[in-house]
DRENMARTOR-233678 format. One record per residue (C-alpha): x, y, z. Coordinates in steps of 0.001 Angstrom, whole numbers, padded with zeros to 6 digits, always signed. Layout:
DRENMARTOR-233678
XYZ
...
***
This chain:
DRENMARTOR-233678
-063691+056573-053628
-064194+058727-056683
-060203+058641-057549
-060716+055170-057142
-063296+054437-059554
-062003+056765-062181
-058731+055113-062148
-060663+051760-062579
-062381+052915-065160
-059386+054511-067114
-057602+051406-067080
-060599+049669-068295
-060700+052161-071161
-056911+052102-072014
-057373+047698-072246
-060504+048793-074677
-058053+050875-077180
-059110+054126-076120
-056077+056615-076152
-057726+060262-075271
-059226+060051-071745
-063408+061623-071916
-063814+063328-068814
-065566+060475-066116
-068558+061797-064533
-069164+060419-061558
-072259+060800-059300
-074083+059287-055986
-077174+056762-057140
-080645+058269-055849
-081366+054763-054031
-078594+053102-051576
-079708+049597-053494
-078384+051008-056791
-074735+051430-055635
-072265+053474-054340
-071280+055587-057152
-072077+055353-060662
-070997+057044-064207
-072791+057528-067355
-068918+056976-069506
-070757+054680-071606
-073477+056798-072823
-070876+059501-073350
-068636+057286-075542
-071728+056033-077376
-071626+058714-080328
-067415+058057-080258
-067381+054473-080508
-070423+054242-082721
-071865+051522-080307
-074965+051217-077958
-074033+052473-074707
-075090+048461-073033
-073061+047323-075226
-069995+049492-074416
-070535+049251-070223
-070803+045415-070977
-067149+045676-072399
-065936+048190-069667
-067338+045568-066908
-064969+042941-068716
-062162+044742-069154
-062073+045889-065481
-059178+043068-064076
-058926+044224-060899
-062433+044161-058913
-061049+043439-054983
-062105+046736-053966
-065908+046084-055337
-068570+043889-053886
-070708+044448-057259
-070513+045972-060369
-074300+046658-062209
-075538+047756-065971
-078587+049796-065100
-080900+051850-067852
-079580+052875-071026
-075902+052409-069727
-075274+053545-066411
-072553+051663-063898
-073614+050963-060946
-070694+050027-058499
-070807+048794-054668
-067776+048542-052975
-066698+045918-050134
-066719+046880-046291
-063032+045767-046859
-062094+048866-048881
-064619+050893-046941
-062475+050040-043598
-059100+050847-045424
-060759+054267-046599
-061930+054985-043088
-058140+054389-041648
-056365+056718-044256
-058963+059586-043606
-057815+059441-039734
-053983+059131-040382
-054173+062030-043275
-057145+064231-041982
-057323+067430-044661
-054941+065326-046659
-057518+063032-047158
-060424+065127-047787
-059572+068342-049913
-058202+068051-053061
-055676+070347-054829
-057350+071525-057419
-056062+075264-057877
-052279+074267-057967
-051218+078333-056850
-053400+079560-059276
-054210+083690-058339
-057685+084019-057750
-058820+087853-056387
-062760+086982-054500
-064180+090522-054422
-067349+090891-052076
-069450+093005-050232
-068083+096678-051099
-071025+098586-050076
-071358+102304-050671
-069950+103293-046944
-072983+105509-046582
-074593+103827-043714
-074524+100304-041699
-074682+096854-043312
-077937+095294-044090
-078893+091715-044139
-077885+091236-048568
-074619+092713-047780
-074299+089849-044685
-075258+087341-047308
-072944+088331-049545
-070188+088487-046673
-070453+085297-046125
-070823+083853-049111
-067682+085341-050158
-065770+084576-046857
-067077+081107-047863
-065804+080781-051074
-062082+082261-050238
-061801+079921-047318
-063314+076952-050001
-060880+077960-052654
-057780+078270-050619
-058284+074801-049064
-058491+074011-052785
-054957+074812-053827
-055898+078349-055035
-053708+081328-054252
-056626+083742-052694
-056678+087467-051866
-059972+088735-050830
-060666+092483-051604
-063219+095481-050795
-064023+097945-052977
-064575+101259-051172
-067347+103189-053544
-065805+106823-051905
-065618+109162-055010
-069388+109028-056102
-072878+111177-055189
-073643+108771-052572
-070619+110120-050726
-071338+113375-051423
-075223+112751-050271
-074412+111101-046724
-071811+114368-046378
-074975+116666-046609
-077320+114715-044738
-074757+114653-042143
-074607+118572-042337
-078431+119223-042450
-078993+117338-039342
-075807+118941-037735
-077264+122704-038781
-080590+121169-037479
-079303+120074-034191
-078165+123475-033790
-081167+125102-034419
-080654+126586-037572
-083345+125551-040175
-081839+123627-042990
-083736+121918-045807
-083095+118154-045746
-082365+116609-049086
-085462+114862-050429
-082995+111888-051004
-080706+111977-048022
-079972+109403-045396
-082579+109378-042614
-081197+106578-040045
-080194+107434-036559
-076896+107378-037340
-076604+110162-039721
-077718+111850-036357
-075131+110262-034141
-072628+111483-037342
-073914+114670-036677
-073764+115263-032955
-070315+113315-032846
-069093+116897-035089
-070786+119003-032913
-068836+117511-029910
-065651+118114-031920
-066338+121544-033802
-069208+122422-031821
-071215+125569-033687
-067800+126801-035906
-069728+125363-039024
-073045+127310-038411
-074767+129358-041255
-071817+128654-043540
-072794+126839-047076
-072283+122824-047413
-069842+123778-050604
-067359+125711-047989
-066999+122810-045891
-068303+119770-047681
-064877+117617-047750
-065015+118220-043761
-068912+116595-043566
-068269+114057-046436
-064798+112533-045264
-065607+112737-041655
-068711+111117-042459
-067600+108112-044831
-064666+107137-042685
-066635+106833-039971
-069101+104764-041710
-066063+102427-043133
-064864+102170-039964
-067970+100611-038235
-068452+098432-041503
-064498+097259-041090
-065458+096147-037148
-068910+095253-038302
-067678+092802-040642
-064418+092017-038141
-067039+091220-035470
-068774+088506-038405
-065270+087235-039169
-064692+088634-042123
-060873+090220-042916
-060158+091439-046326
-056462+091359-047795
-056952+094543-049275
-059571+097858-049554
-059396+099759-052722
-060173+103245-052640
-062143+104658-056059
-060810+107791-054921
-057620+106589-055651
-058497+105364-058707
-058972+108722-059332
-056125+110196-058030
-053468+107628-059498
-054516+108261-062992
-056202+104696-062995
-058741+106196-064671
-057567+108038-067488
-055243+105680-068550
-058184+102990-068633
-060174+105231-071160
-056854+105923-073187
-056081+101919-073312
-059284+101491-074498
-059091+104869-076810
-055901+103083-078531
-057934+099933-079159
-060728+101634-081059
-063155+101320-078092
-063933+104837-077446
-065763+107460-079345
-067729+110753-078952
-071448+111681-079765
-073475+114471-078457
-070778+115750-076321
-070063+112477-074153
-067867+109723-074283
-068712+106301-074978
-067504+102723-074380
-068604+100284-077793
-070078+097869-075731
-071908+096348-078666
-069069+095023-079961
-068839+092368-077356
-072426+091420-076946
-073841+093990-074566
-077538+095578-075813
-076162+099090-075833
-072763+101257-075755
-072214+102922-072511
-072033+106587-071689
-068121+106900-069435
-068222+110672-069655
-071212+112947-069448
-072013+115820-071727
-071389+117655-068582
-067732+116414-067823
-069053+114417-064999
-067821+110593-064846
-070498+107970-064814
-070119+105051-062287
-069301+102358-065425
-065876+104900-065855
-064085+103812-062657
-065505+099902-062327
-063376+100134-065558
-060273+101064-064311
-060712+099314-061317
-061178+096021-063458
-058220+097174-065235
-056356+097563-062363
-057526+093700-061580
-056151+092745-064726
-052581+094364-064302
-052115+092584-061012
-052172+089228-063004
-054928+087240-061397
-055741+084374-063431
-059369+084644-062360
-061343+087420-061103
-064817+086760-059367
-066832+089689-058213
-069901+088795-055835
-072710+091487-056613
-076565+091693-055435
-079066+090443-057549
-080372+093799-058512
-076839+094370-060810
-077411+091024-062635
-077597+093554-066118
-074791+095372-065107
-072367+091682-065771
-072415+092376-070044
-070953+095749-069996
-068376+094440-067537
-067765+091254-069646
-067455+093904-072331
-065110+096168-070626
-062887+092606-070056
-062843+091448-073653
-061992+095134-074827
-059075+094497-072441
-057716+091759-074584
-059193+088571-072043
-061826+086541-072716
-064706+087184-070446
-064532+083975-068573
-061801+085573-066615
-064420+087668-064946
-067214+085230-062941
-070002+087344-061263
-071851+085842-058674
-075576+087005-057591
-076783+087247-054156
-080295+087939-053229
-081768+089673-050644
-083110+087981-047350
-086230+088536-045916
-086130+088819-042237
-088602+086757-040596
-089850+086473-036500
-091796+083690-035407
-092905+083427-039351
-093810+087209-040053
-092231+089758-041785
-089519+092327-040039
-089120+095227-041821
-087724+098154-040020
-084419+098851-037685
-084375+101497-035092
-080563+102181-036599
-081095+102569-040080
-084728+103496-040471
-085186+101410-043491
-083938+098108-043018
-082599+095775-040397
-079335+096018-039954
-076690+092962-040029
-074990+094257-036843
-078572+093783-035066
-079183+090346-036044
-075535+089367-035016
-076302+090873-031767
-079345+088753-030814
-078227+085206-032786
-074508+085305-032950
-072031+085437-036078
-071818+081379-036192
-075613+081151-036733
-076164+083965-039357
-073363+082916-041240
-074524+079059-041673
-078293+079998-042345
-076642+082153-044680
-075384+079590-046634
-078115+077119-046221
-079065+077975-049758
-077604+078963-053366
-076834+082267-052791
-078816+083179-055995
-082293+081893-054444
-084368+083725-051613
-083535+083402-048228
-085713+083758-045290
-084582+083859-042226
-086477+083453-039223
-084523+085184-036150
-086768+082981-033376
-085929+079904-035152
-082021+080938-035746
-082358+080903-031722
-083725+077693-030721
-081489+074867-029703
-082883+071719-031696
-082923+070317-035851
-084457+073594-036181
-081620+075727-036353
-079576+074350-038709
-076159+075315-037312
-077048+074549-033792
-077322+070763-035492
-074583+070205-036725
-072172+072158-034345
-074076+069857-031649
-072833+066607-033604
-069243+067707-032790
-070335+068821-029283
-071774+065040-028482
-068516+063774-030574
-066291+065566-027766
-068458+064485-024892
-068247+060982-025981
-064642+061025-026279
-064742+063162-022648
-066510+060025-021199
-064183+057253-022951
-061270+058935-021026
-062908+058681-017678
-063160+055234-018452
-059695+055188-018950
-059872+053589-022644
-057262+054890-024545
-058104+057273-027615
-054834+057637-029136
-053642+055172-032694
-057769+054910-033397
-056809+054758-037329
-055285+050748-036122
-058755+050081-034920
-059957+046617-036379
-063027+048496-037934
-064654+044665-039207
-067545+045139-036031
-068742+047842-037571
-071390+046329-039408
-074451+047875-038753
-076347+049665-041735
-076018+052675-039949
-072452+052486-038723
-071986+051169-043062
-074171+054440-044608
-071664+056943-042231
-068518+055754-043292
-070079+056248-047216
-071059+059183-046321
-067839+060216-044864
-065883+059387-047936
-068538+061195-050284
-066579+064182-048179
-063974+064831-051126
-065826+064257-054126
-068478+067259-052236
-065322+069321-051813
-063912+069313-055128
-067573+069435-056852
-067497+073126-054296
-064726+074140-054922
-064651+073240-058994
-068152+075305-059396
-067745+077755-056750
-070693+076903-054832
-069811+076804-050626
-073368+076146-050103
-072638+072664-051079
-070786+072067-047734
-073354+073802-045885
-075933+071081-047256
-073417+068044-046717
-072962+068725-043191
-076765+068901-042279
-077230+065411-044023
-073993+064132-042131
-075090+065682-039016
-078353+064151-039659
-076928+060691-039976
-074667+061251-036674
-077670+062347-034378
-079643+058824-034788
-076964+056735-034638
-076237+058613-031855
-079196+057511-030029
-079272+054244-031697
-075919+052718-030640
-073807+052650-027941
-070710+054225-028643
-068800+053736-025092
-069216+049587-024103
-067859+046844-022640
-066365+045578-025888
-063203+046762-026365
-062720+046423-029784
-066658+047630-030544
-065595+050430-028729
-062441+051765-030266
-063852+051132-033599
-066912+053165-032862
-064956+056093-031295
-062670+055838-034370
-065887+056329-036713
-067001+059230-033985
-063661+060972-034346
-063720+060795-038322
-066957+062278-038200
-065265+065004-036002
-062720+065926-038490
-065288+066036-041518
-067668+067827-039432
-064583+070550-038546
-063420+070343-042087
-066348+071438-043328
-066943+074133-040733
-063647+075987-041150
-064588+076085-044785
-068089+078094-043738
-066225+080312-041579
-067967+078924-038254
-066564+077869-035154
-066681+073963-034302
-067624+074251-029994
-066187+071438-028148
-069301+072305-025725
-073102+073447-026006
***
């Protein structure tokens, strides 16, 4: 529909001596009586054409010679076009979305462009929590969103391995192994307390048993700390397996390290005047690209802050020729996106190549109060634990029932109920009913085969009229996604569709003696099917053919 109008409109605008195309904003009226779609074009030409914006829709109306495909075309406010468009072209819509199915709905928008999505990379220093869940899947989200897109998409984890945090779960991990064993140990004031630095710990006795008793953490430190991490990345690599998540790639800052990643970032930089010295550290001249402050990359002690290798690694980005780059980070790092902007443009790039996306935490709710703690990690409630009890489809979608930038609370008891209360369960139920419909049309022995032939005219009812809309409103959400990297906007589409479906549903009967009511109605039911399935591959959640 969208194409449609701009087309239209284009052709209008081409007949009115307009050579350079203005971009044609389309959007949905707020009231069904207003139209189908409308565009403000004529308030944006106003200041170009030096006319009043009536006056310039009035000459776009006339200058529009072909109007089959619209029942009305209205001047509304200071400007706006309102169009309506005939059940005719609705009907011819409805058939090419069954014969070309994805075809019909996504748009190829990246053309093979390289886009890296880089998400989640949490210190592997204990389980997942809830924000890093959030994150998951709105990454997983957007990949799946931008790939459908056109885009060329590698998804990546960044393994934080060569920092104190490491180096802190190694020792807590050997405390509680010393402890086990009865030898007193002091436990560092900021170490890891959940029962799985414990489990850590007795899984080296059973392997080494006592052989590192009384001996110093320095002696045997890369035993406690490696042991220890790769454990932790494994369970976060199943963890995350188990929630559908696969990465193309896990980069190590280890080997940043150990590649020479990292000097050569701070020479590259060095040869483009970007580095200097003062008070016996080395500095990045953030300043120079905006940021409030330069930033320390070397300590007066030698020792490399954490800025030094996110750096490299977004060097290391660059080299690999992306042509965008969008990191997914928690709220709490929302100053941290200047100095990395910084770090881009000292590259050479503008900082649009880098987009930074913030997720905020959840709040974990049960029954509408606050939970808190997690027998596994001690301080937090782990994603692993709220898989177990609601499933991966359910967190995921709840997930991404908001802007990933806005609070979340979810409410496990609710996430478990089976009605228009859990949000997932509503609209994989639409496709459930779909499939049962179609189940009972075949025991009937109507045949479900060429439905995009149906003579669609019988369906006429306001209902049966504000589905198929909404159904072809299905690629303009897509592209709008995919264009502003925002998943949750599929998320929100399918509740309203699925909210549509469910009353007409119970409304009208789907399955009747009239043949022709029939197939048309099961052809509407099995576009709704695809949209519904569309939209759920996107989200990363399964579309069950029962529930």
């Amino acid at each position: 529909m969208k194409k449609h109008l701009v087309r239209t409109i284009e052709e209008a605008l081409k007949l009115l001596g307009i050579e350079t195309m203005p971009a044609i904003e389309v959007e949905v009226p707020p009231d069904d009586s207003m139209g189908d779609l409308a565009t403000p074009v004529a308030m944006s030409l106003s200041k170009i054409l030096k006319k009043p914006p009536g006056k310039i829709a009035d000459e776009i109306v006339l200058s529009i010679t072909d109007r089959t495909i619209f029942e009305r075309i209205d001047i509304a406010g200071p400007g706006f076009l309102n169009f309506k468009f005939t059940k005719e072209y609705l009907y011819l819509q409805l058939g090419e979305l069954l014969k070309q199915k994805s075809s019909f709905l996504r748009e190829d928008i990246g053309r093979g462009r390289r886009v890296q999505v880089e998400f989640i990379s949490a210190n592997p220093t204990g389980p997942l929590h809830l924000g890093h869940g959030r994150g998951g899947a709105t990454g997983e989200a957007l990949s799946n969103l931008l790939r459908a897109a056109g885009y060329n998409v590698d998804r990546e984890y960044y393994i934080n391995d060569a920092g104190k945090q490491v180096k802190l779960l190694g020792l807590s991990v050997f405390a509680k192994y010393q402890s086990l064993l009865g030898v007193e140990y002091p436990f560092p004031d900021d170490g890891y307390k959940g029962g799985y630095v414990e489990d850590l710990a007795k899984e080296l006795i059973r392997k080494y048993g006592g052989k590192y008793l009384q001996m110093s953490f320095s002696d045997v430190s890369d035993i406690f700390i490696d042991y220890s991490y790769n454990t932790m990345l494994s369970c976060i690599r199943k963890e995350l397996e188990d929630f559908g998540i696969v990465f193309d790639t896990w980069q190590s800052e280890r080997e940043l390290f150990r590649n020479g990643e990292v000097e050569k970032a701070i020479e590259d930089l060095r040869n483009r005047g970007f580095i200097y010295e003062k008070d016996g550290a080395l500095w990045f001249k953030a300043t120079a690209f905006g940021d409030d402050k330069d930033r320390v990359i070397i300590k007066n002690d030698g020792e490399y802050t954490y800025f030094t290798s996110d750096i490299a690694y977004h060097r290391k980005k660059i080299e690999r020729r992306y042509d965008e780059l969008i990191d997914i980070w928690g709220a709490d790092h929302h100053g941290y996106i200047p100095r990395m902007h910084a770090v881009i443009e000292a590259l050479g790039y503008p900082k649009d190549k880098l987009k930074v996306l913030l997720v905020q935490m959840v709040s974990l709710m049960r029954g509408g109060k606050p939970v808190q703690m997690s027998k596994r990690a001690g301080e937090f409630v782990t994603l692993r634990e709220v898989i177990d009890e609601v499933g991966a489809d359910t967190t995921k979608f709840i997930f991404l029932t908001r802007r990933p930038d806005s609070h979340l609370e979810f409410d496990i008891e609710a996430a478990k109920t089976q009605s228009s209360e859990n949000p997932v369960f509503y609209v994989q139920y639409a496709n459930a009913r779909i499939n049962s419909i179609f189940a009972h049309a075949r025991e009937k022995n109507i045949p479900v085969g060429t439905l995009c032939d149906a003579d669609f005219s019988g369906l006429s009812v306001p209902d049966e009229l504000r589905l198929i809309k909404k159904l072809l409103m299905y690629p303009m959400v897509f592209e709008g996604a995919a264009n502003a990297h925002e998943p949750h906007r599929i998320t929100f589409y399918l509740q309203e569709l699925a909210g549509m479906f469910h009353p007409y549903y119970n409304k009208c009967k789907v399955v009747s003696d009239d043949t022709v009511l029939t197939e048309a109605r099961l052809a509407l039911c099995e576009a709704v099917r695809i949209v519904l399935c569309d939209g759920l591959e996107i989200l990363g959640v399964t579309a069950p053919e029962k529930m």
